[in-house]
N, C-alpha and C positions, 0 to 999 in steps of 0.2 A: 540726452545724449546716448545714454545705455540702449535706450528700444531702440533708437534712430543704427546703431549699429548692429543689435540684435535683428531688426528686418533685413540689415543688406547682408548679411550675414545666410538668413534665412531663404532669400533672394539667391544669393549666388551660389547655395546649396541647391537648391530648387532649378537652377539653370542648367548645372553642371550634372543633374541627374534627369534631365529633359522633363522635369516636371514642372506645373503651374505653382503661383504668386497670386493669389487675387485679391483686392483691397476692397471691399463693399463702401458704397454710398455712406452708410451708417460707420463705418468705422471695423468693420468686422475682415479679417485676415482669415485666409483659407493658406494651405500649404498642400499639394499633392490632391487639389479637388475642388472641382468645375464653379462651387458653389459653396463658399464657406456655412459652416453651420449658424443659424441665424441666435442661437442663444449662445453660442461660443465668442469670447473677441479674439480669438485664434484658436484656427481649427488646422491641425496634421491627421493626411491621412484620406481614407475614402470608406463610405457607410454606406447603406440603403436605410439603416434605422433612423429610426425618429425619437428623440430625445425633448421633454416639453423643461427640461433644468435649465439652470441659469449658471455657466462657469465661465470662468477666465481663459482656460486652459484644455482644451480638448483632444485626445490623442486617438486615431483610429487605428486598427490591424486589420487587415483582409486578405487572405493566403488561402487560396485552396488545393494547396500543395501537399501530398499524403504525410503522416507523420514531422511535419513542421511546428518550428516552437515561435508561437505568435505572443511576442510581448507588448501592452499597452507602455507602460513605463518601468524602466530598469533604474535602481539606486543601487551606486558603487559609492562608498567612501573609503578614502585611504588616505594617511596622515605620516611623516618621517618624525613626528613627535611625539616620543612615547608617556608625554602625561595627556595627550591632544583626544577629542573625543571626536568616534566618527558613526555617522547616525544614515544608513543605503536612503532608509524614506522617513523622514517627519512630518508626522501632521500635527496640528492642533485646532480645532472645531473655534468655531467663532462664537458670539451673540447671537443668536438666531432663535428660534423659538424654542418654547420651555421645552426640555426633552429630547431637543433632536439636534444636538452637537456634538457633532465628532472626530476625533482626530483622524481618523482611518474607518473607511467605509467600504467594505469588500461584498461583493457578494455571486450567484451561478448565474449567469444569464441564461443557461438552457437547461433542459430537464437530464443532461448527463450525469454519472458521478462525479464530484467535484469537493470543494468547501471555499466556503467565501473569505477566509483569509487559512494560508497555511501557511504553520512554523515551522522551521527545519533548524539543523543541528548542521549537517552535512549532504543529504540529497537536497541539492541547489536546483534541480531541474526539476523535483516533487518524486512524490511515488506513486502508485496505483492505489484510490480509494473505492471501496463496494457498497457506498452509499453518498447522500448529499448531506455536506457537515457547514453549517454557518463557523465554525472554526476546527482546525485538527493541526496538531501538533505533534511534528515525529522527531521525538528526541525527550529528554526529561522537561520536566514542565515544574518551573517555580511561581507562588505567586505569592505577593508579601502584602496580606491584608489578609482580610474576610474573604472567602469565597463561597458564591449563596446559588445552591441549584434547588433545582424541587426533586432530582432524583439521582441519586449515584449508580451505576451499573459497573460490575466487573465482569469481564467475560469469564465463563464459569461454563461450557459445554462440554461434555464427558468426551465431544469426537478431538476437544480442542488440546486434553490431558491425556499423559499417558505416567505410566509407574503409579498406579493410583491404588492405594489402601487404605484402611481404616487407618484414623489416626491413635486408634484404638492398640493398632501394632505399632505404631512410630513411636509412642507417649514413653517416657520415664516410667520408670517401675512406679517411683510414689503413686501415680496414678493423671488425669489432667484435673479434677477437682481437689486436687492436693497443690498443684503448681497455681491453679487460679486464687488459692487461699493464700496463697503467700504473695504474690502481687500487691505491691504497699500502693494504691490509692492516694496521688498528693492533690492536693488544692494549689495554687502556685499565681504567677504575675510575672509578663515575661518581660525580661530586659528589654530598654531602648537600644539597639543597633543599631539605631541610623547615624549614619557617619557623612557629612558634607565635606565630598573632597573638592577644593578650590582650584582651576586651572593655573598654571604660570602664568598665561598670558593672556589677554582681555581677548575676548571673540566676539563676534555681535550675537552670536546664540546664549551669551550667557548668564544672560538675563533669563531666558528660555529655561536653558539649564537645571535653575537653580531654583525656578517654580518646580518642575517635576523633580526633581530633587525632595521636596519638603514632605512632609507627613507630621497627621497629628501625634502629639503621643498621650496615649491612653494607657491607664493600669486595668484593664475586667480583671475578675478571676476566673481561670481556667481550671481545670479538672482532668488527671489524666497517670498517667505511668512515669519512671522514672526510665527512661532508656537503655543507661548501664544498670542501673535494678534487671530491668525486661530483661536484656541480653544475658543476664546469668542462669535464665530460666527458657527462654524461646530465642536463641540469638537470630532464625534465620526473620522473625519479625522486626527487627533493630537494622534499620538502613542507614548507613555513613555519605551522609550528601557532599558535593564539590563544595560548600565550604566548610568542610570538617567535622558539622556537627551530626550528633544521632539524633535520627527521627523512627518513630513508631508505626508502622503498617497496623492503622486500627481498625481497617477494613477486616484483615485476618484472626482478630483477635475473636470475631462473631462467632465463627465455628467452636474457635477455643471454651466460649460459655456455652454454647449448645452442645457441646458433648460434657462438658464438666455438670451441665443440668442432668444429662442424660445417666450421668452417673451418681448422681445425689438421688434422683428416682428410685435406680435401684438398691442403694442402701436402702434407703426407707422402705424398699417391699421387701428385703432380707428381712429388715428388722420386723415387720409386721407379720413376718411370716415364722421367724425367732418366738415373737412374744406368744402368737397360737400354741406354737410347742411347748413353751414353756408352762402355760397356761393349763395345755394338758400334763406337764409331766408335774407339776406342782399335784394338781388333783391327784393322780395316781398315787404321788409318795403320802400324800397325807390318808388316800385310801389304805394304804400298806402300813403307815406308822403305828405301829401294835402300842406307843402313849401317846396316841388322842383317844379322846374319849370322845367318841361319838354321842352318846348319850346327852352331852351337853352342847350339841349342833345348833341345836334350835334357839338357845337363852344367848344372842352374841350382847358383849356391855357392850352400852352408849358411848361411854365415856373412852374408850380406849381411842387413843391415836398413833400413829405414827408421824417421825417425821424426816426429814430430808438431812443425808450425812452429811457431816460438815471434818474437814473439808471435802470438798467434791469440783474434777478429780482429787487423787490424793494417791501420794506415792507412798510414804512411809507408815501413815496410822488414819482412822478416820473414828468418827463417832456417831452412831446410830441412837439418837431418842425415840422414848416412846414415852406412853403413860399408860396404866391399868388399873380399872377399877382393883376394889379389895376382892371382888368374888370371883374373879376372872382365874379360871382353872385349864389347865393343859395348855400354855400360852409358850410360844416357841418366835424367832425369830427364823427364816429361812433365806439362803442365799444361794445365790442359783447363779450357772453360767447361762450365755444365751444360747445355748442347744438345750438348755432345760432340764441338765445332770447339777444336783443337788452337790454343794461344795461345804456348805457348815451347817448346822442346828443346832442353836441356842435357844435351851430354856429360859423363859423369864418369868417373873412376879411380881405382883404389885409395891415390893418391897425395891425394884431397881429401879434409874431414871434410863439407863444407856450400858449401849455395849461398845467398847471396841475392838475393833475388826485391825488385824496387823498386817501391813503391805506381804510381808513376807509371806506371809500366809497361803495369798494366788497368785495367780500369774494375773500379768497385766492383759486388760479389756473391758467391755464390759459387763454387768454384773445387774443381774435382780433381785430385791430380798424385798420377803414380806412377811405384815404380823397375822401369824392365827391362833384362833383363840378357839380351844373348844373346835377344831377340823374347819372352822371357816376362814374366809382370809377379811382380814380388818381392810387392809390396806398395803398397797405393792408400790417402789417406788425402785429407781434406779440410780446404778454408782458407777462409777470410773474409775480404775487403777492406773495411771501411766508408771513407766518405771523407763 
């Protein structure tokens, strides 16, 4: 009864717009065209193309009218019930062969710019694309699952930026390998949110509904930043999404290691280039110190060691071990800052195990000291003041 009024329906639209009605032998409906399409069982509209698909439903457009907006199928839903759900186009893919079920199937029929399905926000008519996109979405973009590409791209063209400087000038005094060190690193498992809301009132979709509706729920564990952590350190990377929560822009964070690398570099060539100096001004002072004895350069003990302060760093006190043979003569401890100006020397003998060194003593940084015995060095090691 439904088709049987859906045809005169279609009939008396067709009449009243002086167009054709054709009913084929086979069963097949044409609406505005000479010759219904032979794989459609209703076809609207008029084509030259040839189609070898098999549908139900067939909708043609043909306007060659300048700047005219040629639509196949429009979906309007509107509802006066405010728990009521309303959906412009749904699809849902059938049984069909393994692979090729889909709900919604877009795609460019010509070699123009275009995209085979696009999401809007607000431009309802589209906007101007400068390339062909199998999908493009203009407005924020959520998606609540895995999302698997083989490549990310942000546009990043120096003509596309402007106010652009080192972040070298933007950075906090601490430095950015001082902000990336204090970044806590959590492990984590995120909450279920899925939340099934139930209509009032029974609808034949809701059966429909309530499958897209469902998700598994899974615990992985994830790896990542705390958000309000981030934001006390980089806020304009911490984004507040339309439902309330913060998320991480970890796209931008790359830069943030690559110059905090950039800056761990050049400490380590400071300091390599520290210990050279030091290395010479150690040799000097011991060429200068009027008690070594040269004379005993050549005979260095075996047995002598040095070993590593404890504690280290060390704010208040620390302890420097050693050992020395009994014959070990002109035996000194030296401690040096890293420009390589000499800050203590202490005599030792094989009668001590250790010295200690009092915070008060230097200023906070840090600090080389080594044992020489007789004008040679045994062994050099390094220490830490914080204060």
């Amino acid at each position: 009864m439904k088709k049987f009024i859906f045809l005169i329906s279609m009939a008396l639209f067709a009449i009243s717009a002086h167009a054709q009605l054709v009913v084929t032998n086979e069963g097949k409906t044409g609406v505005v065209m000479t010759t219904p399409k032979p794989q459609a069982d209703l076809s609207v509209g008029s084509t030259d193309s040839y189609d070898y698909l098999n549908y139900s439903f067939g909708i043609w457009t043909k306007n060659y009218g300048n700047k005219s907006f040629n639509i196949g199928v429009k979906g309007y839903a509107n509802t006066s019930d405010s728990y009521g759900r309303t959906f412009g186009v749904q699809g849902i893919g059938g049984a069909g062969e393994q692979g090729y079920n889909y709900g919604v199937l877009g795609g460019i029929g010509s070699k123009k710019n275009g995209a085979g399905i696009f999401g809007t926000v607000y431009n309802h008519t589209g906007v101007p694309l400068d390339g062909q996109y199998a999908g493009y979405f203009d407005g924020d973009t959520y998606v609540d699952g895995t999302l698997t590409v083989e490549t990310v791209v942000t546009p990043s063209d120096i003509r596309l930026k402007e106010n652009v400087r080192s972040i070298s000038e933007v950075s906090s005094e601490s430095g950015t390998l001082e902000n990336v060190l204090n970044m806590n690193v959590i492990s984590y498992n995120y909450k279920d949110r899925s939340v099934l809301k139930k209509a009032k009132s029974d609808t034949t979709s809701t059966v429909i509904v309530s499958q897209l509706e469902k998700k598994k729920i899974s615990t992985p564990i994830h790896y990542g930043l705390s958000a309000q952590e981030l934001q006390k350190i980089y806020p304009n990377l911490v984004v507040k999404g339309q439902d309330g929560y913060l998320g991480v822009n970890y796209v931008e964070l790359v830069p943030i290691l690559i110059r905090s690398i950039q800056e761990l570099k050049a400490e380590l060539d400071e300091v390599k280039s520290k210990d050279t100096e030091v290395k010479r001004a150690r040799a000097a002072s011991f060429e200068e110190d009027e008690d070594i004895n040269l004379k005993d350069a050549t005979s260095i003990p075996a047995m002598a060691t040095l070993a590593q302060n404890t504690p280290n760093p060390f704010s208040e006190r620390t302890t420097i071990r050693f050992t020395l043979p009994e014959n070990a003569q002109n035996a000194f401890i030296y401690i040096f800052d890293m420009s390589g100006k000499m800050q203590k020397q202490i005599p030792v003998d094989s009668s001590m195990e250790s010295v200690i060194i009092e915070g008060y003593e230097l200023r906070a940084g840090m600090y080389i000291y080594s044992l020489v015995i007789g004008g040679k060095e045994i062994q050099t090691r390094r220490m830490i003041l914080s204060k």
